[in-house]
HTML snippet that shows the backbone in 3Dmol.js (N, CA, C, O; Angstrom):
<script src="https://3Dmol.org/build/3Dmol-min.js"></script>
<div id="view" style="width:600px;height:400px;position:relative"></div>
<script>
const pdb = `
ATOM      1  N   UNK A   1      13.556 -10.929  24.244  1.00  0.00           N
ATOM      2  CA  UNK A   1      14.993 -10.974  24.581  1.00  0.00           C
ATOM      3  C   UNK A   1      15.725 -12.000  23.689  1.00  0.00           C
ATOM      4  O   UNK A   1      16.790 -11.700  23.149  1.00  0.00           O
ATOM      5  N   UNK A   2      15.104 -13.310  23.524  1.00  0.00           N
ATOM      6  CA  UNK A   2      15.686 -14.227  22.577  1.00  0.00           C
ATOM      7  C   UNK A   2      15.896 -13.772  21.085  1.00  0.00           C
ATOM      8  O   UNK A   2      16.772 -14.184  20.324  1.00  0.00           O
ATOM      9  N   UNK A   3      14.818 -12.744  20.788  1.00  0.00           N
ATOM     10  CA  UNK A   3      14.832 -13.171  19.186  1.00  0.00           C
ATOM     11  C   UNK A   3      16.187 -11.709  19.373  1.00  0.00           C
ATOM     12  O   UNK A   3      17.143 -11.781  18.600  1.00  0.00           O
ATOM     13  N   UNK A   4      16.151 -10.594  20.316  1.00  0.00           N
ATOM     14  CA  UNK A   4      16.920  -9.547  20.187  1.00  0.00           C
ATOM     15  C   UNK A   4      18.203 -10.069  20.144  1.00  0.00           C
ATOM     16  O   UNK A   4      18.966  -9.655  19.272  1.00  0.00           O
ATOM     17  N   UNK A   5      18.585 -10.938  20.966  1.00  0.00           N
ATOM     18  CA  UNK A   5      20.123 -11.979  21.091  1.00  0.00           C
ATOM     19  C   UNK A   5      20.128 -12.520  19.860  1.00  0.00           C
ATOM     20  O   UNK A   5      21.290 -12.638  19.469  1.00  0.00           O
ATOM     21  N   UNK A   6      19.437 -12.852  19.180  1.00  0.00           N
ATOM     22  CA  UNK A   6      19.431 -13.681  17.746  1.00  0.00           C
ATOM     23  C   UNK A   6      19.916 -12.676  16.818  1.00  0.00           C
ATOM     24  O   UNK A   6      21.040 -12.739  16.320  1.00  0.00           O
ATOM     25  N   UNK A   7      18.956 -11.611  16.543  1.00  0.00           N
ATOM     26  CA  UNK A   7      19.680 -10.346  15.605  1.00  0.00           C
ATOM     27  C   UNK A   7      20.858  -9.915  15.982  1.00  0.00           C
ATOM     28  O   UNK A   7      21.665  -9.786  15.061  1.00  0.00           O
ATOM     29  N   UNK A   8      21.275  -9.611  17.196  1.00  0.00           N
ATOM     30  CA  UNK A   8      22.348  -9.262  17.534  1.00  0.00           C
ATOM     31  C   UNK A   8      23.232 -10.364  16.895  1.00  0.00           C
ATOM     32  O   UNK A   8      24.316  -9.831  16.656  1.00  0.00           O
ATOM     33  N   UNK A   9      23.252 -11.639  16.518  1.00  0.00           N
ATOM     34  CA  UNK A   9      24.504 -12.782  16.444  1.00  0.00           C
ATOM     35  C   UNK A   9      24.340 -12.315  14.645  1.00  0.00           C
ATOM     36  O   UNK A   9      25.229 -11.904  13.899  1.00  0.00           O
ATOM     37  N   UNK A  10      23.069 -12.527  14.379  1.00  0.00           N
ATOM     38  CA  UNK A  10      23.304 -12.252  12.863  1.00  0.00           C
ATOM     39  C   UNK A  10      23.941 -10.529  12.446  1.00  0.00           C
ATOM     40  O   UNK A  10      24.192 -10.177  11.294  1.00  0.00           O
ATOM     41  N   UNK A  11      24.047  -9.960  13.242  1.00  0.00           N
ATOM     42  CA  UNK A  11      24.813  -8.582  13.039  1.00  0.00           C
ATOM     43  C   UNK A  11      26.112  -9.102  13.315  1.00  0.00           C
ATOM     44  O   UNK A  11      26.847  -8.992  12.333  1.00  0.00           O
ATOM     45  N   UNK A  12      26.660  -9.635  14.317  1.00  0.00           N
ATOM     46  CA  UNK A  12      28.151  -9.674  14.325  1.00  0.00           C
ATOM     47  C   UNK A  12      28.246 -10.319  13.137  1.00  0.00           C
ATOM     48  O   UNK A  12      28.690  -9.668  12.191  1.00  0.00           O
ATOM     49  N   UNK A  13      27.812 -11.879  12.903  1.00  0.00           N
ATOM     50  CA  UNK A  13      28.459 -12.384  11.939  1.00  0.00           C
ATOM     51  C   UNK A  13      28.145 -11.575  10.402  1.00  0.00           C
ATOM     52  O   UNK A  13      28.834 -11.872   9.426  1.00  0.00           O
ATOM     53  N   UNK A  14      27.269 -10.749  10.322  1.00  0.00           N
ATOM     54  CA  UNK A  14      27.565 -10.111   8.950  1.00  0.00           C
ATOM     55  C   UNK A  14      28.778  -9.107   9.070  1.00  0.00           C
ATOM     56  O   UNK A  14      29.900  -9.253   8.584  1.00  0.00           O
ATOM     57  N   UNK A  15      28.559  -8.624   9.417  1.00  0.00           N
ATOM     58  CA  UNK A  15      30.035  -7.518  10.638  1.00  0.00           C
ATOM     59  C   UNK A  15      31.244  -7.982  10.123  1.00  0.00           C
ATOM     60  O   UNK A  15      31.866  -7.371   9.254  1.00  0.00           O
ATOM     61  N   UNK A  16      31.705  -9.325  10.756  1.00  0.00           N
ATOM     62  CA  UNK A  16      32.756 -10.082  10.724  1.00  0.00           C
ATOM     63  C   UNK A  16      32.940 -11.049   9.169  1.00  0.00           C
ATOM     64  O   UNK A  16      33.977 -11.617   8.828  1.00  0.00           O
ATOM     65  N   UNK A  17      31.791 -11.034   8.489  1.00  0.00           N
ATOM     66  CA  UNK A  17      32.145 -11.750   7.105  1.00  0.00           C
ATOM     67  C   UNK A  17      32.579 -10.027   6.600  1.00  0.00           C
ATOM     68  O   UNK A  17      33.789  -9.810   6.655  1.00  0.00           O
ATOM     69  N   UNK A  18      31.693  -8.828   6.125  1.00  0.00           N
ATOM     70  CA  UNK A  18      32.169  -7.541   5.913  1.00  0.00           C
ATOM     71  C   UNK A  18      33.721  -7.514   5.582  1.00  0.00           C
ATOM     72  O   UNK A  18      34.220  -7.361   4.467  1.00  0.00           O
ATOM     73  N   UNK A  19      34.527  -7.737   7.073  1.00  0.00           N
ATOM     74  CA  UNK A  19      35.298  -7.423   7.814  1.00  0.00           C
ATOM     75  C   UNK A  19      36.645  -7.680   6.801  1.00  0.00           C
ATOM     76  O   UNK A  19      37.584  -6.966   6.448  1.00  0.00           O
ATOM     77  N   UNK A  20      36.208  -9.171   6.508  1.00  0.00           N
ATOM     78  CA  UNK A  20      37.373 -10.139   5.614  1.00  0.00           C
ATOM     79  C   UNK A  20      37.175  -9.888   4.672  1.00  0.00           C
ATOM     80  O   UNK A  20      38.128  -9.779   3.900  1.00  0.00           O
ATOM     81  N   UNK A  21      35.804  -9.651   4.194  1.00  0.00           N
ATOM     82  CA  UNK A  21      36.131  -9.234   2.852  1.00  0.00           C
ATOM     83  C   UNK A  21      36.367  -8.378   2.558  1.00  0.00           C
ATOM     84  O   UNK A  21      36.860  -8.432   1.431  1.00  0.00           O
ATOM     85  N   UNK A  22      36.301  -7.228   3.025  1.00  0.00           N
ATOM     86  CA  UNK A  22      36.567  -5.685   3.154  1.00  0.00           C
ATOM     87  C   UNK A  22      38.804  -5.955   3.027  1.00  0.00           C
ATOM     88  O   UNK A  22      39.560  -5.321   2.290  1.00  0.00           O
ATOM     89  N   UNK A  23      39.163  -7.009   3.975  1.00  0.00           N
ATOM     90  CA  UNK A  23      40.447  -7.512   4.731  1.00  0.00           C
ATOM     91  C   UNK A  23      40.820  -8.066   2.725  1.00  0.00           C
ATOM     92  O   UNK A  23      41.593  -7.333   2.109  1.00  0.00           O
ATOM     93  N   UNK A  24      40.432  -8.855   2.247  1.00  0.00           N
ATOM     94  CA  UNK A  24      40.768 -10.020   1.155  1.00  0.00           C
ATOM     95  C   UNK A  24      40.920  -8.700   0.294  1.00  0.00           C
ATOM     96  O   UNK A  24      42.018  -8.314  -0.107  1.00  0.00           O
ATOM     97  N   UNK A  25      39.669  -8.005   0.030  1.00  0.00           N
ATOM     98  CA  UNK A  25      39.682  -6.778  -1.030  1.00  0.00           C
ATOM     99  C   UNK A  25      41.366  -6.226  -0.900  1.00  0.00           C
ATOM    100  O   UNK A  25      42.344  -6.365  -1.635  1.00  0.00           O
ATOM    101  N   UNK A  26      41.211  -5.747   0.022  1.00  0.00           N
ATOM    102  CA  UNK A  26      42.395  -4.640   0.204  1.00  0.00           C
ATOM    103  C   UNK A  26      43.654  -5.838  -0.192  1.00  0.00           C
ATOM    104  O   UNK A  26      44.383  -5.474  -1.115  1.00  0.00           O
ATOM    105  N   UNK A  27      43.945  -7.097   0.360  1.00  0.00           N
ATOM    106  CA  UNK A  27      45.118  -7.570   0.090  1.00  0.00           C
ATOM    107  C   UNK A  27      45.166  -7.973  -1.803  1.00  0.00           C
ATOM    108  O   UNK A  27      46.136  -7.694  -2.508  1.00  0.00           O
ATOM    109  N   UNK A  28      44.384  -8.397  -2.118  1.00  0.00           N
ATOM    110  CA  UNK A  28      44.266  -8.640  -3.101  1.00  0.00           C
ATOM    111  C   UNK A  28      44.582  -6.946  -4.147  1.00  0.00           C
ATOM    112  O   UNK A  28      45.309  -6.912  -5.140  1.00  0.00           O
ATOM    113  N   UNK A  29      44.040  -6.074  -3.738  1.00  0.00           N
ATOM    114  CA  UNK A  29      44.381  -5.001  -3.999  1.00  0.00           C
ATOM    115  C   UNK A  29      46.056  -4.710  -4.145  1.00  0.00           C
ATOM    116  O   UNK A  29      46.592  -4.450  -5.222  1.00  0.00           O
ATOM    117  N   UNK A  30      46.683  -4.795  -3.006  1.00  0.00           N
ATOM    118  CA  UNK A  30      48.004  -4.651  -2.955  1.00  0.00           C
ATOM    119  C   UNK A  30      48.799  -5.800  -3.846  1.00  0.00           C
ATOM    120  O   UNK A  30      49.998  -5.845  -4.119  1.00  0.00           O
ATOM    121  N   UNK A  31      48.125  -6.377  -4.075  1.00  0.00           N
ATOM    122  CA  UNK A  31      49.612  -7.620  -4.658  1.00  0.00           C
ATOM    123  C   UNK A  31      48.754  -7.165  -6.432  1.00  0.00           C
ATOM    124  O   UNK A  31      49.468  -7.468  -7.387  1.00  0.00           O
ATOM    125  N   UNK A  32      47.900  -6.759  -6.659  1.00  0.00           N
ATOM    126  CA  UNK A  32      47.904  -6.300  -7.653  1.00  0.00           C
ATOM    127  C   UNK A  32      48.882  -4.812  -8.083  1.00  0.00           C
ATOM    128  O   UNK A  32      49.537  -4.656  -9.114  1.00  0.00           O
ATOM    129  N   UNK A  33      48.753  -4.033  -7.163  1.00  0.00           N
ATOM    130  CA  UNK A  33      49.750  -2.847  -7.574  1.00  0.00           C
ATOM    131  C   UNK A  33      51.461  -3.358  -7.729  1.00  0.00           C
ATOM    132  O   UNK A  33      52.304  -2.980  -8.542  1.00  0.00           O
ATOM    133  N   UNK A  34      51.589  -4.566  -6.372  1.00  0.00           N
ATOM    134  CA  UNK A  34      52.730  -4.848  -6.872  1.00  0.00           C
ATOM    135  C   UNK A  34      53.439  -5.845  -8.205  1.00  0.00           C
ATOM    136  O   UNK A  34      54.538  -6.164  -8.659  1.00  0.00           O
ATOM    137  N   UNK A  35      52.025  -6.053  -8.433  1.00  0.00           N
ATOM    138  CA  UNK A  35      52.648  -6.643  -9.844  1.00  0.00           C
ATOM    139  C   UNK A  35      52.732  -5.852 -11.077  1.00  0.00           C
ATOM    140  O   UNK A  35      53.420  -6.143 -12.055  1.00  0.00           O
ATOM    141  N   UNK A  36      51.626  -4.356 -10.885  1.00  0.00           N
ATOM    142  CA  UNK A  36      51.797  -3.898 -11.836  1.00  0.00           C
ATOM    143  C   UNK A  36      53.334  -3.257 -11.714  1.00  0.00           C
ATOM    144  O   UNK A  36      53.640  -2.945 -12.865  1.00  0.00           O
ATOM    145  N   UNK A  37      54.163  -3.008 -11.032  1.00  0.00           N
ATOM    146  CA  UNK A  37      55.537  -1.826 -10.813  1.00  0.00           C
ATOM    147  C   UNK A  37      56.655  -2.751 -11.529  1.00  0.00           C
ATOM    148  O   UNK A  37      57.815  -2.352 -11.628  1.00  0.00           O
TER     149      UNK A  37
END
`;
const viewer = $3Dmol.createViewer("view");
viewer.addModel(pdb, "pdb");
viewer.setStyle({}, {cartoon: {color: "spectrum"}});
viewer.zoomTo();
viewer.render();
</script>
């Protein structure tokens, strides 16, 4: 049960780093199109 609670925390937090960077990609994305116009 402990070590299953343990994987489970290291899944959210990969999940949630994913998340932002998946989040940073995309913004960073947009302020590039708007600089190209």
């Amino acid at each position: 049960m402990k070590y299953d609670k343990y994987l489970r925390d290291i899944c959210c937090t990969e999940f949630k780093y994913l998340q932002s960077n998946i989040f940073s990609t995309i913004k960073t994305n947009r302020k590039y199109k708007n600089r190209k116009y």
